[in-house]
C-alpha positions in Angstrom: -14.0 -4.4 31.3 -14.9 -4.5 27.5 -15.5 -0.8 27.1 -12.3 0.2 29.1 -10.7 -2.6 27.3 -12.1 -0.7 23.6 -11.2 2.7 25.0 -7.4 1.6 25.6 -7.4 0.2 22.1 -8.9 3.3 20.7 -6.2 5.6 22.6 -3.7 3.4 21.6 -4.3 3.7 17.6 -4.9 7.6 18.3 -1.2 8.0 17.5 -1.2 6.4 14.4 -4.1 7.8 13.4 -2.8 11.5 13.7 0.6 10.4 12.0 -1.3 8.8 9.1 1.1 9.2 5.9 -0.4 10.9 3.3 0.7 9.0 0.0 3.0 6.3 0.2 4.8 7.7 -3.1 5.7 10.6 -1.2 9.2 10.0 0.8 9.1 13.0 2.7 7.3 15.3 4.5 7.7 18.7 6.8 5.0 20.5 9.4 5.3 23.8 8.8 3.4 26.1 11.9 1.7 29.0 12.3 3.6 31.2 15.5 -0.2 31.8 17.2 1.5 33.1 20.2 4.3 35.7 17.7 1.2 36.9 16.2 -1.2 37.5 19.6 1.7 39.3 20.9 2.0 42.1 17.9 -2.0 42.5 18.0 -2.0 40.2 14.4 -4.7 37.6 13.8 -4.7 35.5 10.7 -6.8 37.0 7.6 -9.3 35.4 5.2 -7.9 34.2 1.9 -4.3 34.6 3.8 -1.3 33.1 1.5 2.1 32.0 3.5 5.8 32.8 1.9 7.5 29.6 2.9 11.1 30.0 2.8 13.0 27.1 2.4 17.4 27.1 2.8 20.0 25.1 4.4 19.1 26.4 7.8 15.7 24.8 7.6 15.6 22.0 4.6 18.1 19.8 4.1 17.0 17.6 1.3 16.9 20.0 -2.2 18.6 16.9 -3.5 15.5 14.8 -3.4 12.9 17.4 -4.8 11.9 16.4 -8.1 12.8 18.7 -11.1 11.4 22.2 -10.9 9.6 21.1 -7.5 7.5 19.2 -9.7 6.8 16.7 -6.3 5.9 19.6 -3.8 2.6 19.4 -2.4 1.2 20.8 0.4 -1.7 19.8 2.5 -3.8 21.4 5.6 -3.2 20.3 8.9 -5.5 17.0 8.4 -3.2 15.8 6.1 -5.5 15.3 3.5 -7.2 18.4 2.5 -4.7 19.9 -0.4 -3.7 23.8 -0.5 -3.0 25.7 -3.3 0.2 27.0 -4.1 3.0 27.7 -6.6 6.7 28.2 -6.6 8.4 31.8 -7.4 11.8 30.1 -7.1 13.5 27.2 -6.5 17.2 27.1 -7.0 18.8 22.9 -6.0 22.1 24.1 -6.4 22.2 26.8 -4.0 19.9 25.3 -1.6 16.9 28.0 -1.5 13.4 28.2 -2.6 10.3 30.4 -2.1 6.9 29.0 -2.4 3.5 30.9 -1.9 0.5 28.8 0.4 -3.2 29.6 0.4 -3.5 28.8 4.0 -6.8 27.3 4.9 -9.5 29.1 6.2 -10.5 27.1 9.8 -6.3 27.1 10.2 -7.0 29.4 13.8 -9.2 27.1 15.0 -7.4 24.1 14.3 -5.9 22.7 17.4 -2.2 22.8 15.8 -2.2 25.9 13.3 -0.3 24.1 10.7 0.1 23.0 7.2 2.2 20.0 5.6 5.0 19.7 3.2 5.2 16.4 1.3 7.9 15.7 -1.3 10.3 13.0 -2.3 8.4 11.6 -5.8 11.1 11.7 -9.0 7.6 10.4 -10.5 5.1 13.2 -9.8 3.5 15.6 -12.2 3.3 19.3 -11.6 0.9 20.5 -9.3 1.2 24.5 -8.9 -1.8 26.4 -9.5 -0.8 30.0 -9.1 -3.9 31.2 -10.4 -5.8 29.4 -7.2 -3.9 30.7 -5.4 -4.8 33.6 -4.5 -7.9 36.0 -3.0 -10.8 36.3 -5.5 -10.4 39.8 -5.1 -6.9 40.0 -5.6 -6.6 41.1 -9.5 -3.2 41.5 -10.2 0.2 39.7 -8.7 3.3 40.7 -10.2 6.6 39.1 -9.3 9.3 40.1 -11.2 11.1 37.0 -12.7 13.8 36.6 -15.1 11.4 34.9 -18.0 9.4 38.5 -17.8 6.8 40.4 -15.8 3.1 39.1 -15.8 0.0 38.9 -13.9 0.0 35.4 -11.9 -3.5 36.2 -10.7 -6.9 34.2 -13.1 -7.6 37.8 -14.0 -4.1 37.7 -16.4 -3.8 41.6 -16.3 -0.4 41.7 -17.8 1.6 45.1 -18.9 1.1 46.2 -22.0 5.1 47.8 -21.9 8.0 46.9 -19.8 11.5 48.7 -20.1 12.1 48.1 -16.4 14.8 45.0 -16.0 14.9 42.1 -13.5 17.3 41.6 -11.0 18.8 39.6 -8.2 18.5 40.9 -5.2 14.7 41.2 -4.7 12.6 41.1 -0.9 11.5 37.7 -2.1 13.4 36.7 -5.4 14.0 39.0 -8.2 13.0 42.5 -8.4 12.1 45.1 -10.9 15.1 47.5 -11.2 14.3 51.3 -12.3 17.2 53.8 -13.4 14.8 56.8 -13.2 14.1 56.4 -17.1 12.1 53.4 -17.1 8.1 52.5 -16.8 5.3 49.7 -16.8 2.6 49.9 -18.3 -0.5 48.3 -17.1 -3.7 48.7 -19.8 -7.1 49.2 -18.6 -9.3 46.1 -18.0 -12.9 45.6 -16.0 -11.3 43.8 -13.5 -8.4 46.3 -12.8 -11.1 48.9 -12.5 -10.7 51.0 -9.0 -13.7 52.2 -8.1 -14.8 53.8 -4.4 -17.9 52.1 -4.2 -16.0 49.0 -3.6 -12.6 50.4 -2.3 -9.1 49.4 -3.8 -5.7 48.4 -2.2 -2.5 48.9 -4.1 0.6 47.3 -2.1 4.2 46.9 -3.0 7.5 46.6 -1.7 10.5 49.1 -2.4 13.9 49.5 -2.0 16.6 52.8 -3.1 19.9 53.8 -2.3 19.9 57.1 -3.2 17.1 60.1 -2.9 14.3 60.5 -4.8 13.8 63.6 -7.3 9.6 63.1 -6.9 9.8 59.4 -8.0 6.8 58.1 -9.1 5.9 54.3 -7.4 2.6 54.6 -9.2 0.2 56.6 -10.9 -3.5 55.7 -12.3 -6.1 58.3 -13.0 -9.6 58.4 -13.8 -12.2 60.7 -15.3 -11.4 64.0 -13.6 -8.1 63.3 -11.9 -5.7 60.6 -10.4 -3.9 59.5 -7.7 0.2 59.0 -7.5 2.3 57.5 -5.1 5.7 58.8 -5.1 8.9 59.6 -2.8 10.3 63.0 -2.4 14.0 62.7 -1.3 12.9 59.9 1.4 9.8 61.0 1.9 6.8 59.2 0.8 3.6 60.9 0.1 0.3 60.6 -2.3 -1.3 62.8 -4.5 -5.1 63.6 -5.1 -5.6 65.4 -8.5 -9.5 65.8 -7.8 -10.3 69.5 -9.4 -7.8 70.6 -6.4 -4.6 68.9 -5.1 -4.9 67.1 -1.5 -1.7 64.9 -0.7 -0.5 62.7 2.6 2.9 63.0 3.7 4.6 60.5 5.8 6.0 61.7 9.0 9.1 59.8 9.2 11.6 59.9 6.0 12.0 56.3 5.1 15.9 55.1 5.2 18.0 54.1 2.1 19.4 50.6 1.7 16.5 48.9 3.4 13.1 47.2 2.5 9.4 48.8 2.7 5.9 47.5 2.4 4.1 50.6 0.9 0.4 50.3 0.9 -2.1 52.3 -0.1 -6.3 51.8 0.2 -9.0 53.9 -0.5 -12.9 54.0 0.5 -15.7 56.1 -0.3 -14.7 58.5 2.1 -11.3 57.8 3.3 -7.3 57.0 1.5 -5.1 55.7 4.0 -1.2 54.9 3.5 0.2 52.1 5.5 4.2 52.1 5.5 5.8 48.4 6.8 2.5 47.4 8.8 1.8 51.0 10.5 -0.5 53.5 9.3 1.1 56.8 8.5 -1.8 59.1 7.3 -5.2 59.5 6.0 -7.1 61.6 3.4 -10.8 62.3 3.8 -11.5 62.4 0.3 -13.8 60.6 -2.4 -11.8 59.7 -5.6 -13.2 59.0 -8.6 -13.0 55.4 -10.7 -10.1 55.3 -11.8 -10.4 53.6 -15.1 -7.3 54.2 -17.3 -3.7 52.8 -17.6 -1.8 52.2 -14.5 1.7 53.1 -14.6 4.6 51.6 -12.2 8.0 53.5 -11.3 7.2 56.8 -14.0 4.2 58.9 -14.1 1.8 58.4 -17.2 3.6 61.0 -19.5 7.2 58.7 -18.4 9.0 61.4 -16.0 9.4 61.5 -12.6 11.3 57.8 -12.6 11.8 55.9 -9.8 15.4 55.1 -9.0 15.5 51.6 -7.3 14.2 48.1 -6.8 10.5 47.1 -6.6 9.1 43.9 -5.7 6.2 42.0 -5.0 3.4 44.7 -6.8 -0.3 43.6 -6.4 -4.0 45.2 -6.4 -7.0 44.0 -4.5 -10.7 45.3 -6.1 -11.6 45.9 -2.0 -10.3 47.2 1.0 -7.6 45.4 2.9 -8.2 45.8 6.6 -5.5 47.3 9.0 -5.0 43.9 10.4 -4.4 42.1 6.9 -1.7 44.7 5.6 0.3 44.3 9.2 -0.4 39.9 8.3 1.5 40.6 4.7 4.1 42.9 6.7 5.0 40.3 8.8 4.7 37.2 6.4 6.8 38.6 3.9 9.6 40.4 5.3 13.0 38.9 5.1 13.0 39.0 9.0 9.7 36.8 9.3 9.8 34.3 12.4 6.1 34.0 12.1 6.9 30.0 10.7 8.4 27.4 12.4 9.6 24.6 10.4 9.6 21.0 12.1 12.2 18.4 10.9 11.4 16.2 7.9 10.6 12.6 8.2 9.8 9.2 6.5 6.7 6.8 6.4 9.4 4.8 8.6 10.3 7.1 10.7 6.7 7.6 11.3 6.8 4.3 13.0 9.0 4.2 15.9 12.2 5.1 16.6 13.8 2.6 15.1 13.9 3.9 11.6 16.9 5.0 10.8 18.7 1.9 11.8 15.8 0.2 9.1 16.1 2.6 6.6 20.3 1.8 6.7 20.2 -1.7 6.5 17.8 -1.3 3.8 20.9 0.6 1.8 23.3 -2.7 2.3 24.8 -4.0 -0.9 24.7 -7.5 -2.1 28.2 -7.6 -1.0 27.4 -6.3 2.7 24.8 -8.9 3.2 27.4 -11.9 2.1 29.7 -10.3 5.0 26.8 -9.6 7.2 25.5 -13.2 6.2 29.0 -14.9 7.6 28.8 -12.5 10.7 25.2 -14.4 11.0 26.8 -17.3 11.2 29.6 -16.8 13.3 27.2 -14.8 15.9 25.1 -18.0 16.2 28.0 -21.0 16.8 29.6 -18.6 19.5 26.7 -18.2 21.1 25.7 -21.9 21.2 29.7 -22.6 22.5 29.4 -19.6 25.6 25.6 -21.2 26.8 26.9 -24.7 26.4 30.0 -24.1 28.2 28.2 -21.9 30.7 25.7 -24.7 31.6 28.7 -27.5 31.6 31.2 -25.3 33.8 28.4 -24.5 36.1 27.6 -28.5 36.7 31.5 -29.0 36.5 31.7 -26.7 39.6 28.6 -27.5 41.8 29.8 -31.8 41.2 33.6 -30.5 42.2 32.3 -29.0 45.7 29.9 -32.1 46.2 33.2 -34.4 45.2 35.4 -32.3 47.7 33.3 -31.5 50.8 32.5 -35.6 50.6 36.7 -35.9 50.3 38.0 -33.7 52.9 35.7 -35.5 55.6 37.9 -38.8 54.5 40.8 -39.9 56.8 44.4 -40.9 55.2 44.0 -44.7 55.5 40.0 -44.5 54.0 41.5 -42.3 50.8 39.9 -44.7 48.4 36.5 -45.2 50.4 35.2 -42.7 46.9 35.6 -44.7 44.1 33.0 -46.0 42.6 33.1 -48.8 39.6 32.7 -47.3 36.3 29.1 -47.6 35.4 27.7 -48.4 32.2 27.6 -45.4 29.8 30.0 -43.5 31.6 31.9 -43.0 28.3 29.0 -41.3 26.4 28.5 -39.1 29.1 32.5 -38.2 28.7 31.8 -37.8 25.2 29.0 -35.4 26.1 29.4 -33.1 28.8 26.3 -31.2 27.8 24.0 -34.4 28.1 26.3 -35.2 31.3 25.2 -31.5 33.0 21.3 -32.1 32.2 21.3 -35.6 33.6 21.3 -35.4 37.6 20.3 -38.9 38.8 22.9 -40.8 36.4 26.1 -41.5 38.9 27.8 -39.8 41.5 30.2 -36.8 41.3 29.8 -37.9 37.3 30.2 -34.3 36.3 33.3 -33.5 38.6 36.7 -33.4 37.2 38.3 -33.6 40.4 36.6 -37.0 40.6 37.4 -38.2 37.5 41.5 -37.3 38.6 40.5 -39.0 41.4 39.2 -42.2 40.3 42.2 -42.5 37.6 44.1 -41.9 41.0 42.8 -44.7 43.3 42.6 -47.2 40.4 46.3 -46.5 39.3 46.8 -46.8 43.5 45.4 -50.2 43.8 46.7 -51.5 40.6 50.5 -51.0 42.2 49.8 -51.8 46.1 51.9 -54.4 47.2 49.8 -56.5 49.4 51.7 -58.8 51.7 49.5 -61.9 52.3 48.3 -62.0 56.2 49.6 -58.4 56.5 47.1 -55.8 57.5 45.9 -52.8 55.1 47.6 -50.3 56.3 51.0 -52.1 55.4 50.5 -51.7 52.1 53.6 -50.1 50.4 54.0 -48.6 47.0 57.5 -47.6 45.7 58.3 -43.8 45.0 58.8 -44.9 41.3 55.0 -46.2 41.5 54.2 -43.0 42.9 55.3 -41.1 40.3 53.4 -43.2 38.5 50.4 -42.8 40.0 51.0 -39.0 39.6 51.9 -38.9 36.4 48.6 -40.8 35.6 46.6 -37.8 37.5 48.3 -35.3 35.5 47.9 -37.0 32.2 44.0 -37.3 33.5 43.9 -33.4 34.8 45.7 -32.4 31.2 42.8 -34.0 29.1 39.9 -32.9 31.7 41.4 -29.4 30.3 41.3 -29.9 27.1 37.7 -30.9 27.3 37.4 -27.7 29.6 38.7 -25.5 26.6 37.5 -27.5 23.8 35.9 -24.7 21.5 36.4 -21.8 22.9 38.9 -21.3 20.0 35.7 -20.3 18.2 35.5 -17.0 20.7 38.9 -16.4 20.2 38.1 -15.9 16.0 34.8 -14.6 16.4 36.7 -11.8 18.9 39.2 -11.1 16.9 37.7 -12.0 12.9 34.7 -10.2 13.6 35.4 -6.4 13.2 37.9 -7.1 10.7 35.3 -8.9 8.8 33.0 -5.9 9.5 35.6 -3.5 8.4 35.7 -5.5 5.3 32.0 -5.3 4.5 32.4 -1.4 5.0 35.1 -0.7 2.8 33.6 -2.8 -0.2 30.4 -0.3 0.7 31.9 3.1 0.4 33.9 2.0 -2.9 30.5 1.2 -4.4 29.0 4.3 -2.9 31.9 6.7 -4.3 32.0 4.4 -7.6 27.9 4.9 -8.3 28.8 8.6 -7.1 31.1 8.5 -10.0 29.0 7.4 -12.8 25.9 9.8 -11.5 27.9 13.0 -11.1 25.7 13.8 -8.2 27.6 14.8 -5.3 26.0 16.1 -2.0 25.2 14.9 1.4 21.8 12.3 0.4 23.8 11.0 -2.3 26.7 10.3 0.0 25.3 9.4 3.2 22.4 6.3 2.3 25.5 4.1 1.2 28.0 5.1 3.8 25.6 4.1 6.7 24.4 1.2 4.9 28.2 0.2 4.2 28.7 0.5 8.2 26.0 -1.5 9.2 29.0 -4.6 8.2 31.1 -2.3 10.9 28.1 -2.7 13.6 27.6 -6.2 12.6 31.3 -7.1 13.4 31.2 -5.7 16.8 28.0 -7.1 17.9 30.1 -10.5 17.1 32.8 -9.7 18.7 31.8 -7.9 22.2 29.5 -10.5 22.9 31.9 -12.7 22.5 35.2 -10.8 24.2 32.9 -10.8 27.5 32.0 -13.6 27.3 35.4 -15.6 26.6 36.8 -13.7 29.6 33.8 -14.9 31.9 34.5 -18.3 30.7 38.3 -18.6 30.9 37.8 -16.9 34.6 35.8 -20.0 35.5 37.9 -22.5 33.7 41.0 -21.0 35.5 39.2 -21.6 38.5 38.7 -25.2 38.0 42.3 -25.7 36.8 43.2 -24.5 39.9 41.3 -26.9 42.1 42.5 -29.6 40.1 46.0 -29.0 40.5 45.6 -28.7 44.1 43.8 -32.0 44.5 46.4 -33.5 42.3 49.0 -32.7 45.1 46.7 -32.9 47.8 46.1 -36.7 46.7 49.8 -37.5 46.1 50.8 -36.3 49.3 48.4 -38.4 50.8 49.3 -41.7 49.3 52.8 -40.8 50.0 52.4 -40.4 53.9 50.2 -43.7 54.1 52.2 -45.9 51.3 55.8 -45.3 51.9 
């Protein structure tokens, strides 16, 4: 029993221990998976050294208003939670609700049993973490993307252009682009690490977009000793060049269409230059280049001519070969059509916790002024409650004593009508002045919780009081006048009238807590959204997290009110039901009684 009884314990913190919060500074966070099953299906498994494009908007993130400047509070951790991933953001724009942020994914993310990675953020007090040299591959040596504060090499290896005329511009695959009018270059010096040599293979990979055809556009150019190689476009046709002593060249088969997005990529071996065109390959070259070990040039050949008319994003080159596998990987991460993410909704330490959250986290955001209102609502919640269980308990002994009192009455014949009455026994009068006491106490006198008895009593004692007893005349003889018998009537009602009133006595405080209550609530609420909109005011900030802590916080007065009131509206209508009841019987024993003593007395 102890080991089952340490087993259920141990599966019963299992969930807590898989939803363990990272840092308690951090407010938020978001799962961010891998589509294992998107990928099986095209024939794609995940690379080494593979980097994610997480693409945040409105669709997917709802909360740019609680990122710290600049992202500063981004982190982003492996599926453990623990283990932190290097990253770094290419844009991040609050105000129109977007940003793109590149992930080293871990390497043991396939075998995890949930391919995933983490998004924490919500710290205004965080420092900076992006480390966009980290980043990426060790063999990755150069990384442009083309912002607006200039073009340079995010990579350790800091291979930056030596000339840029190109511009940047909105509208890029990812963020901004280079833009290239046909008369513009980039110039990338030579340096050790940007040295392409066979021996080791090379991958060049870009992205490109035109609207018009080509005149022999040049998407790049390098050469070496004896020759180079040149990727360009031919009206819509893409091919490479091979300037080795004789000119060999790969053509793509399929034009590629204007006005849309390719991933051109380009590797070469010792014996072998392939060109891969959005994932596929689209020809091969058995030939052995040289090293190429002079400048690079982007969108012109090395002289300047042949310019590239159009956009080009996203330019990098790997010192190895990229395998068929990896370049289809990139095609699919980075397109603007990726579904290869799936982004989970964000939540709190709190909501971490049960589903009882966001109900906590609202009636965290009540103001001073909400808890005074909430604080009477207290208050008012607790006396009603005490008045419908005391009442309950009394009209439940009222009406079990009542049935004793009239099953005992009805077996009574008209001349032994006063054969019930009892002498008043000592305390009697606390008990009246108690009916709660009187309802708990069963042994103290009997039919002393019945009403009808009570009316009763008042009833024979007013009787005998009045009976005109004729000496030597029997009992039956005994005559009252019909003004004595209104007497004794009027005695009952004045009885039944105050039995009533005790009946009813607080119930008045149902009647405010029904209909004070909401209004109260209602109250609470409105001081809470003029404070809300008033600190809106002051802060300038307006958006939906601003807005919406202090409006559901100012509500929670609203829900406070009506968990006064219902309560109370059922249970003021149970009560009154019951009451009525009573009332009822009374009157008819009042009557019942009266036309009793009439036909024996008179």
């Amino acid at each position: 029993m102890k080991r089952l009884g340490f087993f259920l314990m141990i599966l019963m913190l299992l969930p807590s221990l898989a939803s363990a919060w990272w840092q308690e500074d951090w407010g938020y966070k978001k799962k961010i998976s891998l589509d294992m099953e998107k990928l099986k299906q095209d024939g794609v498994t995940v690379p080494t050294a593979a980097s994610a494009l997480i693409r945040l908007h409105t669709g997917n993130f709802g909360f740019f208003a609680d990122l710290a400047d600049k992202g500063k509070d981004i982190r982003f951790l492996a599926g453990d939670e623990k283990t932190p991933l290097k990253f770094y953001v290419e844009k991040l724009d609050s105000i129109n609700e977007m940003a793109l942020i590149w992930v080293q994914l871990p390497s043991d993310i396939t075998t995890a049993s949930e391919p995933a990675i983490w998004l924490y953020y919500g710290n205004q007090e965080a420092t900076d973490a992006q480390d966009a040299a980290g980043s990426f591959d060790v063999n990755q040596v150069l990384s442009y993307q083309f912002g607006q504060t200039g073009i340079k090499d995010l990579t350790a290896y800091a291979n930056n252009p030596s000339e840029v005329t190109a511009t940047s511009g909105e509208g890029g695959l990812i963020a901004d682009a280079a833009v290239f009018d046909g008369s513009q270059i980039i110039r990338v010096p030579a340096t050790p690490s940007l040295s392409m040599s066979p021996t080791s293979g090379w991958t060049v990979s870009t992205w490109i977009k035109f609207e018009q055809t080509q005149t022999n556009g040049v998407i790049f150019q390098r050469s070496g000793a004896s020759g180079n190689v040149t990727l360009s476009i031919l009206g819509q046709t893409l091919y490479v060049e091979v300037q080795e002593g004789s000119k060999q060249e790969i053509k793509a088969p399929t034009p590629l269409s204007t006005g849309a997005w390719h991933h051109l990529v380009m590797t070469t071996s010792l014996e072998t230059l392939t060109l891969y065109v959005d994932g596929v390959t689209v020809g091969s070259l058995g030939v052995a280049t040289r090293d190429l070990t002079s400048e690079m040039t982007i969108g012109a050949d090395a002289k300047g001519a042949r310019g590239f008319k159009g956009l080009l994003d996203q330019f990098s080159v790997h010192k190895t070969v990229l395998d068929a596998n990896a370049i289809k990987f990139n095609y699919q991460m980075q397109g603007s059509l990726s579904t290869i993410l799936a982004y989970g909704e964000d939540s709190t330490p709190d909501s971490e916790e049960g589903g009882e959250s966001l109900i906590m986290g609202s009636i965290k955001n009540v103001t001073t002024d909400g808890w005074v209102i909430i604080g009477i609502l207290a208050v008012m919640f607790v006396i009603s409650w005490m008045v419908m269980i005391v009442k309950a308990i009394v009209l439940s002994r009222v009406t079990s004593e009542n049935k004793k009192f009239q099953q005992a009455y009805s077996q009574l014949s008209t001349q032994d009508i006063a054969n019930l009455n009892k002498e008043d026994v000592e305390g009697d009068q606390d008990f009246d002045e108690s009916p709660l006491l009187l309802s708990f106490t069963k042994t103290h006198g009997a039919f002393t919780g019945s009403t009808i008895y009570r009316i009763y009593h008042v009833g024979v004692e007013e009787m005998n009081r009045r009976l005109k007893k004729v000496e030597g005349a029997p009992s039956g003889e005994k005559m009252l006048s019909a003004q004595s018998m209104n007497a004794v009537k009027a005695t009952m009602d004045a009885t039944l009238i105050r039995e009533l009133q005790k009946l009813n006595s607080q119930m008045v405080l149902l009647t405010i807590a029904i209909s004070g209550g909401p209004f109260l609530g209602l109250l609470g609420t409105v001081i809470g959204v003029m404070i809300t909109f008033a600190a809106i005011a002051v802060s300038g900030e307006v958006n939906v997290n601003a807005i919406a802590p202090g409006i559901a916080g100012a509500l929670t007065a609203t829900v406070a009110g009506l968990m006064v009131a219902i309560p109370c509206l059922f249970g003021y209508n149970y009560l009154g039901g019951r009451i009525k009841e009573i009332t009822a019987d009374m009157h008819v024993f009042v009557d019942e009684f009266v036309a009793k003593l009439t036909e024996q007395h008179t």
